[in-house]
N, C-alpha and C positions, 0 to 999 in steps of 0.2 A: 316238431311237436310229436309226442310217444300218443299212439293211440292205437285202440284195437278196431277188429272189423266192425265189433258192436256195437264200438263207441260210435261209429259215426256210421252207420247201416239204422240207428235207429234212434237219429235225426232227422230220416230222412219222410217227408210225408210222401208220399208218391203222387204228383197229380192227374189225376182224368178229368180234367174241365174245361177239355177245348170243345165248344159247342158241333164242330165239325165229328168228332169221333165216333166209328161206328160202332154197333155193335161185336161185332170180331176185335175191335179195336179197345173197346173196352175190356171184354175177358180176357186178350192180351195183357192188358195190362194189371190184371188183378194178378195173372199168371205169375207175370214178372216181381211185381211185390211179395208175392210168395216164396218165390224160388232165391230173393235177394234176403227177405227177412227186416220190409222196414219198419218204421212205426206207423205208418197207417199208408193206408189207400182213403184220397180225397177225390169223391168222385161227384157228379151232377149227381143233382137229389132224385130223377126221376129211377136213375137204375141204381140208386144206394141198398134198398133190399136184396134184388140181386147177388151187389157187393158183398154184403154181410151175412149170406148165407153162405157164398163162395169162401169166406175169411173166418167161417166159426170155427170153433178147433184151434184155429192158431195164434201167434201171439202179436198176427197183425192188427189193427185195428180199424173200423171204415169208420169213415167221418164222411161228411159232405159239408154246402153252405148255406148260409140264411143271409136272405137281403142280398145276395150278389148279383151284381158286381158295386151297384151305386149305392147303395143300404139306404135307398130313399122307401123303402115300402114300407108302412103304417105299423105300428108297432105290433099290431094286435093281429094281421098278417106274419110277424115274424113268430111272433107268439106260435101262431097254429103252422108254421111249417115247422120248427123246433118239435112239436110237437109229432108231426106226420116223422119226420126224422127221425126222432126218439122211438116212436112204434115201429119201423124199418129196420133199426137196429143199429142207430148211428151212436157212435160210443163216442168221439167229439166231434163238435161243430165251429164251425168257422163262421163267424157271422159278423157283418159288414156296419158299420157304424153310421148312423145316419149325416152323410157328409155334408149337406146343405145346412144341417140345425149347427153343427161343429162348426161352420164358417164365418154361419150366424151367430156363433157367441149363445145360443141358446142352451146354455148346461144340464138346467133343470132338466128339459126333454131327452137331453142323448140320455144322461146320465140313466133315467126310466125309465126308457128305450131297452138301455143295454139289461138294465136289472130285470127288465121281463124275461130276458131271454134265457139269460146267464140262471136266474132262479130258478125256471124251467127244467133247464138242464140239469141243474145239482141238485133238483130235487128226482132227478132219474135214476141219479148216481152217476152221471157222466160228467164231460170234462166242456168248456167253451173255448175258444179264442174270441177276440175281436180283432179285427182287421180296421188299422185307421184309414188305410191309400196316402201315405206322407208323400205323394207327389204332390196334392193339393195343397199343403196346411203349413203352416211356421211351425218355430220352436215352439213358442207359447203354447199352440193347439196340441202338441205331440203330446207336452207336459203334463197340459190338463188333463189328457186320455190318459196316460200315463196313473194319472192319482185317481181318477174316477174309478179305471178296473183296478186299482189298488183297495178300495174301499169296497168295492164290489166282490171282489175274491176271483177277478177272473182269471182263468187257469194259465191263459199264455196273451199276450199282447203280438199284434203280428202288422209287418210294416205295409204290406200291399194285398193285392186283389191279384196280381200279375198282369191286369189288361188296364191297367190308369198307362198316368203319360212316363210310369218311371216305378223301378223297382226298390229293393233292401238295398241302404247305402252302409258303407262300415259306420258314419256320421251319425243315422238316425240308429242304427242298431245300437252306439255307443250311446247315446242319448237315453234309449226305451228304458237300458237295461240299467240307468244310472237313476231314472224317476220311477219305476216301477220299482214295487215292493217287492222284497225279495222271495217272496212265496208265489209270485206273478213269474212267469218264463217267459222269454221271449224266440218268436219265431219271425226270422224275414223268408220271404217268398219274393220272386223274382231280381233277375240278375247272378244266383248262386250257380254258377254252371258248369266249375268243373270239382274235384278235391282240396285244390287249393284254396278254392274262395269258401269251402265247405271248413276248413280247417280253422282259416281265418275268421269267420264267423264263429266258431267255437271258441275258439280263446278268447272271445269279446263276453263269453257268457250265453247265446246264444245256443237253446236247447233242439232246436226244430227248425228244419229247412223245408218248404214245399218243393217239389221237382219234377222234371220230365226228364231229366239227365241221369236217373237214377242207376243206370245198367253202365253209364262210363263211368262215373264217379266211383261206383264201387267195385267194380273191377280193376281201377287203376291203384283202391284200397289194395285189392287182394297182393297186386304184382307188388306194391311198396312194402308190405309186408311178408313177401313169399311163401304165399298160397296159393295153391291151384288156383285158376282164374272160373269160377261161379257156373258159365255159361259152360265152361268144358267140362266141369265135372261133370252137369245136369245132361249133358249129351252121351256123357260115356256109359254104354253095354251094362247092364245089370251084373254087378260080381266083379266090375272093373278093380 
């Protein structure tokens, strides 16, 4: 498959949401999404300000989550972190579906659920995902979500959390991307872990990857297409 470093550098969400990460650990890693050029840095909400003042200026973008990891909290709780996020400076959100109503066949609720949030957000002028966790849920359920955020105008549909029992399968990526409307994008998270499954997922349609692998993947971009490799440039002597 022909593709440029842009093309697939800004697929990439970068993630910081291992609850372990330290602080070093995080500017680390705003660093690197910087110096790489992705499409956003997804990071915990409590140092999402931070992020987005480290990321203004450029054309990365910070986002954080809502309702993560279980999207069991109350709507009106997601409502007001959306919100705290939104004043922070979060430009999308990733926000968790409430999986226990989805299991339950409770439509009405996710569905008003989702609409607070997603509302919220486009009325900021930013962007949403929802996050189903398809390790939980059948077809039928994936479908449903699928038409719900279709109705709703959500920006991207996205297959995991990355901490359920199972990650982005090629299966449910083919599925999202075949019941979601075509002005819905779809992003898998977890399981995407080198270039080739980053590839693979693109020719499925698949606009956005969440990741931690961000600095292999896209170095192994650089060498497929013969460019200096990222990490050497950013090392070499001023006037190299």
């Amino acid at each position: 498959m022909e593709f440029t470093y842009l093309d697939v550098a800004k697929m990439i969400d970068h993630s910081l949401l291992n609850p372990t990460l330290k602080t070093d650990e995080l500017e680390a890693g705003i660093d690197l999404a910087l110096l790489y050029g992705t499409a956003s840095v997804c990071i915990m909400p409590f140092a999402l300000r931070r992020c987005a003042e480290r990321l203004r200026g450029s054309d990365v973008r910070a986002s954080t989550t809502i309702g993560f990891p279980h999207g069991v909290h109350s709507t009106a709780s997601k409502v007001s972190e959306a919100r705290e996020a939104l004043t922070s400076g979060g430009e999308e959100l990733d926000m968790v579906v409430n999986i226990s109503k989805v299991l339950s066949g409770d439509w009405n609720y996710v569905r008003d659920d989702l609409a607070a949030v997603i509302e919220e957000t486009h009325a900021a002028g930013q962007k949403a995902k929802v996050i189903f966790e398809n390790c939980y849920l059948n077809d039928g359920q994936k479908i449903r979500l699928c038409e719900i955020c279709s109705e709703l105008n959500a920006d991207w549909v996205k297959t995991s959390t990355g901490y359920g029992s199972g990650g982005a399968t090629i299966e449910d990526l083919t599925l999202m991307r075949k019941h979601a409307a075509p002005h819905v994008q779809v992003k898998a998270a977890g399981g995407v872990r080198d270039l080739d499954a980053l590839l693979r997922v693109r020719a499925i349609g698949v606009t956005r990857c969440g990741a931690t692998r961000t600095a292999a993947m896209l170095e192994d971009a650089c060498k497929r297409l013969g460019l200096q490799p990222i990490a050497e440039a950013a090392a070499a002597p001023a006037g190299y």
